[in-house]
C-alpha positions in Angstrom: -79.0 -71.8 -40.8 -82.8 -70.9 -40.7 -84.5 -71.9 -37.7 -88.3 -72.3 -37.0 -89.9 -72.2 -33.8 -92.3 -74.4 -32.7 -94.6 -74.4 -30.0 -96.4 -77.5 -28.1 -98.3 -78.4 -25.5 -97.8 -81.0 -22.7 -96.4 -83.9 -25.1 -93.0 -81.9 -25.7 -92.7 -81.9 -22.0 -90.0 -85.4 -22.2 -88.5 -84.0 -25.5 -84.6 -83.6 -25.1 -82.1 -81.4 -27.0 -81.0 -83.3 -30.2 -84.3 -85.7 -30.3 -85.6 -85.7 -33.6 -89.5 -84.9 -34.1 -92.0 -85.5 -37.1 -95.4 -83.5 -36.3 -97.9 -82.0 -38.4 -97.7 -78.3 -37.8 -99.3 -74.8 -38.6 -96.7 -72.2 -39.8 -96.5 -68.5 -40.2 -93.5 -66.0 -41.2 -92.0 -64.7 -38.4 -91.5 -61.6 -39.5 -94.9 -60.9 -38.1 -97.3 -61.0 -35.2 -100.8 -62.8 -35.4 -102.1 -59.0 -35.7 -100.2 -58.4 -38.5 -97.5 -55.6 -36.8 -94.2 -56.2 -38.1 -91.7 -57.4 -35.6 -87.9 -58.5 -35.5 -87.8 -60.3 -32.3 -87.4 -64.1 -33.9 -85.6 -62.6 -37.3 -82.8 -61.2 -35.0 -82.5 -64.9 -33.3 -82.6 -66.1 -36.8 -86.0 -67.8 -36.2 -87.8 -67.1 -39.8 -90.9 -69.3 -39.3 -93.2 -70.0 -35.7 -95.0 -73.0 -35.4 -97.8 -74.6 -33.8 -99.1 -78.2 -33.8 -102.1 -77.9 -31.6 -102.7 -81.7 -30.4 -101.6 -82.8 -33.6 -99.1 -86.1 -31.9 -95.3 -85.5 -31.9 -93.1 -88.7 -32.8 -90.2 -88.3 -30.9 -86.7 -90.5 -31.9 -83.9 -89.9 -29.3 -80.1 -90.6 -30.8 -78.3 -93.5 -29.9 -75.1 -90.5 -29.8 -75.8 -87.5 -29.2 -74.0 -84.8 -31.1 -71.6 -81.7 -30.4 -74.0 -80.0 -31.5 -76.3 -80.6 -28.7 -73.6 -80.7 -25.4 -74.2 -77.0 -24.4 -77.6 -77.3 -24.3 -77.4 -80.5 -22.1 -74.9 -78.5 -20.2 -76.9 -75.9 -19.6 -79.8 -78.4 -17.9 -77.5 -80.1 -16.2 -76.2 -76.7 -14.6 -79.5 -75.2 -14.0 -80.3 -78.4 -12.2 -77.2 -78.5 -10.0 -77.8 -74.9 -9.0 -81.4 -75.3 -8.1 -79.8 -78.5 -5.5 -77.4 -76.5 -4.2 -79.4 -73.3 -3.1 -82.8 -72.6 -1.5 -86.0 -71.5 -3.0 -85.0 -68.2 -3.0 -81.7 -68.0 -4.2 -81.5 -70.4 -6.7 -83.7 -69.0 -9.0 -81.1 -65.8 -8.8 -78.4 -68.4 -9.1 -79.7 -69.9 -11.8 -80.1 -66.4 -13.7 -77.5 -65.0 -12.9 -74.8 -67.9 -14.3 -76.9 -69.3 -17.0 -79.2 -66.0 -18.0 -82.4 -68.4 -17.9 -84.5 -66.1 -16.0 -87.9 -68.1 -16.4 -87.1 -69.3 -12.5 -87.7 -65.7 -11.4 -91.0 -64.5 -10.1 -92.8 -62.1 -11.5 -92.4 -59.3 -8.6 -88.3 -59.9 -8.6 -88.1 -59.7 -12.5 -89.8 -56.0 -12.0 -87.6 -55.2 -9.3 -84.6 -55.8 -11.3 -85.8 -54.2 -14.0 -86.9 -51.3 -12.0 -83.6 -50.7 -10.3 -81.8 -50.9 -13.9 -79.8 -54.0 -12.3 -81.9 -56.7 -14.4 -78.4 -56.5 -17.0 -76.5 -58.8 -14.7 -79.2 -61.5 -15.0 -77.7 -61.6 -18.8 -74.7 -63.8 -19.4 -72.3 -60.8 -20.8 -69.2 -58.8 -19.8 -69.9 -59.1 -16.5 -69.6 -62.8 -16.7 -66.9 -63.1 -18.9 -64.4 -60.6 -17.5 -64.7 -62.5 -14.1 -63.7 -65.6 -15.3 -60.6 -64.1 -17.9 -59.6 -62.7 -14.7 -59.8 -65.9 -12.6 -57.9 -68.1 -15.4 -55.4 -64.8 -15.8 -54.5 -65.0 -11.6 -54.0 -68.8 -12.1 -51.9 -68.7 -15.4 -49.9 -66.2 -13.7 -49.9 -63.4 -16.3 -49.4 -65.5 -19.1 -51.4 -64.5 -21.8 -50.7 -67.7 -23.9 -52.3 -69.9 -21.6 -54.8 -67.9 -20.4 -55.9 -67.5 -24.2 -57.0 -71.2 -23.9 -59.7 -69.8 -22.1 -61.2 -69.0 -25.3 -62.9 -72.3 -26.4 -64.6 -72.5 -22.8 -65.7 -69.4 -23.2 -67.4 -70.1 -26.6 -69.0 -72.8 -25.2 -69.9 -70.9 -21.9 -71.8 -68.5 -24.4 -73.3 -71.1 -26.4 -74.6 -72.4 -22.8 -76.0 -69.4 -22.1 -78.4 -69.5 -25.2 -75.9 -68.2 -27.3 -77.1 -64.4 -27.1 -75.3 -61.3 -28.5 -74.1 -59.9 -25.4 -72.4 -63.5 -24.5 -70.7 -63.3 -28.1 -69.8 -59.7 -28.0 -68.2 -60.4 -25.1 -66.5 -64.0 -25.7 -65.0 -61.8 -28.8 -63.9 -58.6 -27.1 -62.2 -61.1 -24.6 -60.6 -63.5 -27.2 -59.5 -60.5 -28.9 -58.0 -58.5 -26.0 -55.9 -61.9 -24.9 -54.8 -62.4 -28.2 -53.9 -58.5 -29.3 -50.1 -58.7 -27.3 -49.3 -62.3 -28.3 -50.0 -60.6 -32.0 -48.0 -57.9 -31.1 -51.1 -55.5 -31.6 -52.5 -53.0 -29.4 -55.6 -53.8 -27.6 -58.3 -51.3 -28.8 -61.8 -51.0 -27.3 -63.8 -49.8 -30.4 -62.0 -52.1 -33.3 -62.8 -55.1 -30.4 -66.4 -54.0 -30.5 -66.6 -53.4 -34.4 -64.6 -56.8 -34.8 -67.9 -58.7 -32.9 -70.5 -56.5 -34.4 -69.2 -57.6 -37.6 -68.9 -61.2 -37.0 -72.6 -61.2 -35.2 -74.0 -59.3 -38.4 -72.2 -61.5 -40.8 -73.5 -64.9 -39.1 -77.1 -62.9 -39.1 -77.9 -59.3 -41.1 -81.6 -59.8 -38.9 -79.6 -59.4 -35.7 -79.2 -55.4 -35.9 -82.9 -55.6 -35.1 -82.3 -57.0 -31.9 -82.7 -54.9 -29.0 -80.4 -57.0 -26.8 -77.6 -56.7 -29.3 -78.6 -52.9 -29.6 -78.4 -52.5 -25.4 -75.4 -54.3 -25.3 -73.7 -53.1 -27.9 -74.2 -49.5 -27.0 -73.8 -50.3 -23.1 -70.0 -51.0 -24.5 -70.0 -48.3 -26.8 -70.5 -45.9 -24.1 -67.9 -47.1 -21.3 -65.7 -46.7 -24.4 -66.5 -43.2 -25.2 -67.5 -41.9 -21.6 -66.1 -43.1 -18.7 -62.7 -42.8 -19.7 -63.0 -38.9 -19.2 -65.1 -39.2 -15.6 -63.1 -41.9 -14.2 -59.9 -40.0 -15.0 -62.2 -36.6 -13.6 -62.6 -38.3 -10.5 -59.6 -40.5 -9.9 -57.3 -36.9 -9.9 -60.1 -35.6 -7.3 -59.6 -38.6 -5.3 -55.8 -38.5 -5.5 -56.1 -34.5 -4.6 -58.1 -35.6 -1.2 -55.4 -38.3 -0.3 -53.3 -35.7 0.6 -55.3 -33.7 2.9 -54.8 -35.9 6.1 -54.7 -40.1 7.2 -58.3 -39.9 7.1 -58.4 -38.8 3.3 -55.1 -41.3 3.0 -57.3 -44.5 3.9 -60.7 -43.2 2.0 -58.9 -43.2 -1.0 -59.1 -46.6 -2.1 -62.8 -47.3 -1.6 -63.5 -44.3 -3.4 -61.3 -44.9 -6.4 -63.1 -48.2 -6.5 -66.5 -45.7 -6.5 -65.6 -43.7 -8.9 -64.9 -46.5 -11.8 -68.0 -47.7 -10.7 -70.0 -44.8 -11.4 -68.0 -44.3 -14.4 -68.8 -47.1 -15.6 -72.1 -47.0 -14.7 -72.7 -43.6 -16.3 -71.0 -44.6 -19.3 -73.2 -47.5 -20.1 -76.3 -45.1 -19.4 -75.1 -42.8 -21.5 -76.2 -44.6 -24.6 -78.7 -47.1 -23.3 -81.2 -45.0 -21.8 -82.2 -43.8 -25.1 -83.1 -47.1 -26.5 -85.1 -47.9 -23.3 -86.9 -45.1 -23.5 -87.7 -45.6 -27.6 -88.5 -49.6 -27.1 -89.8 -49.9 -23.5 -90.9 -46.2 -22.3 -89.4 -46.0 -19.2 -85.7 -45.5 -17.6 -84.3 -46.0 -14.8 -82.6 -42.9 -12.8 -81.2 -45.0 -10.1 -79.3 -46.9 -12.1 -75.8 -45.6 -11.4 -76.7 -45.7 -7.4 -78.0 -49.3 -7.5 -75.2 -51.3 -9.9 -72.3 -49.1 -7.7 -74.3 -50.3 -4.5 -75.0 -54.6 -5.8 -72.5 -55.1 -8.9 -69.7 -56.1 -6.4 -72.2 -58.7 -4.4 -73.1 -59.5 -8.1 -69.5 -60.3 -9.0 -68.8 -62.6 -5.8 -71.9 -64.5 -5.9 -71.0 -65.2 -9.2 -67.3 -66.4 -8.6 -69.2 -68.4 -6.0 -72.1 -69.7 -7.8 -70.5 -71.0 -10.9 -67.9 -73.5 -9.5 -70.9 -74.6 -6.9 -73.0 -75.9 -10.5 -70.2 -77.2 -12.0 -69.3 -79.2 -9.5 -73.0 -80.6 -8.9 -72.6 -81.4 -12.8 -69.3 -83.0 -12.6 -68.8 -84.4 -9.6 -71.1 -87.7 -10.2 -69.8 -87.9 -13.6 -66.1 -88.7 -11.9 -67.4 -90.6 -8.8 -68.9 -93.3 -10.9 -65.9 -94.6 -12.1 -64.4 -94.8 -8.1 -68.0 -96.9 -7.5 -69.1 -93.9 -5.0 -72.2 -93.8 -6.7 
């Protein structure tokens, strides 16, 4: 469904998700920029028109109900709230990017740090994200791919949370489908996975092949697919080949296993991501593999840490007020 965009001053400052507005507005395609230049940033979100009402007054009218439609992005407040009570001035706003991908919270000097250091990816709700929570509910169900497919819906909603970006759906899908390939009786294949959520991303929007998020993510996949099988399996034989030159070699071997599918990994997704940096933004980053082998892991925990912290800021006074604790 079409979307259009509208911009406002302080009066939208109380509206809500779901609140229904009637405001006389100003509005261009948004196909283009004020200057004229073409541009596919809203088209790829699905956003064909911007608009601006100036100080033209907004009647707002709030539901009696509020529906489905509208519970992620009330999630998504609720959690980005919670996480800025539970952590200090400086990390919450990494908190709250890093589990929700809202990085407006993040100071101008940190965004460019991140960026800088090619680590600015895990402030994006995608594979990261996803694979650490599948492997959470897959440790609790024990294995069992049947239950842990139930994992699914959350996930969708997780993504929808998260602004509903094509990373979070390419990886909700690759996810969904890798649960759900053996209980089909199907092999799990990276590549038809990835073409199975390109597909279903282009089909809900053509626009969204213009997107450079879905282009960087996309591709970031593409090449751990096509890459870092070869290195990892490189390395890993090089690693097994100094495990038998002594107890010293014996006891390095694990940390640098886990090193070498990092840098795999890391290489892999540069592989084909660099290019698109360099066409869209100019610049690369060189450090990249170095940095994400070094902080991915810290990443990782404080996000297995982070998440169940917000959610149970959101939750918890929603079941003490029954029990009169509130």
């Amino acid at each position: 469904k079409p979307l259009t965009l509208l911009y406002v001053d302080e009066q939208g400052a109380e509206l809500r998700p779901g609140d229904r507005i009637s405001v006389i507005a100003h509005c261009t395609l948004a196909d283009h920029s004020l200057s004229g230049e073409e541009i596919t940033y809203y088209t790829a979100k699905g956003i064909f028109l911007t608009a601006s009402c100036g100080e033209a007054p907004i009647l707002a009218e709030r539901p009696v109900q509020l529906s489905p439609r509208w519970w992620p992005a009330h999630c998504a407040r609720a959690l980005r709230d919670s996480l800025r009570a539970a952590y200090d001035s400086t990390a919450a706003p990494l908190a709250v990017a890093l589990v929700t991908g809202d990085k407006s919270f993040l100071s101008d000097a940190l965004d460019t740090y991140l960026s800088r250091s090619g680590t600015s990816h895990a402030m994006v709700v995608s594979g990261l994200h996803v694979s650490c929570l599948v492997a959470f509910a897959v440790a609790l169900t024990r294995g069992r791919r049947r239950l842990a497919l139930l994992i699914v819906p959350f996930l969708l909603f997780y993504a929808l949370m998260a602004g509903g970006t094509p990373s979070a759906f390419r990886a909700v899908m690759m996810q969904g489908v890798f649960l759900a390939a053996p209980i089909a009786r199907r092999e799990t294949d990276g590549l038809t996975s990835l073409s199975a959520a390109l597909l279903v991303l282009l089909l809900l929007n053509p626009y969204a092949a213009g997107s450079v998020s879905l282009q960087l993510s996309f591709t970031s996949v593409a090449g751990i697919l096509a890459v870092s099988p070869a290195l990892s399996a490189k390395w890993l034989r090089a690693v097994k080949a100094l495990a038998g030159r002594g107890r010293f070699w014996a006891l390095a071997a694990r940390p640098l296993r886990t090193a070498a599918l990092s840098m795999a990994t890391s290489l892999g997704a540069m592989a084909f991501t660099q290019p698109v940096l360099a066409l869209y933004f100019r610049q690369t980053s060189l450090i990249f593999p170095l940095t994400n082998l070094l902080v991915l892991w810290a990443v990782a925990l404080f996000l297995v840490c982070a998440l169940p912290v917000g959610l149970l800021g959101v939750f918890l006074p929603v079941l003490a007020r029954p029990l009169g604790m509130l």
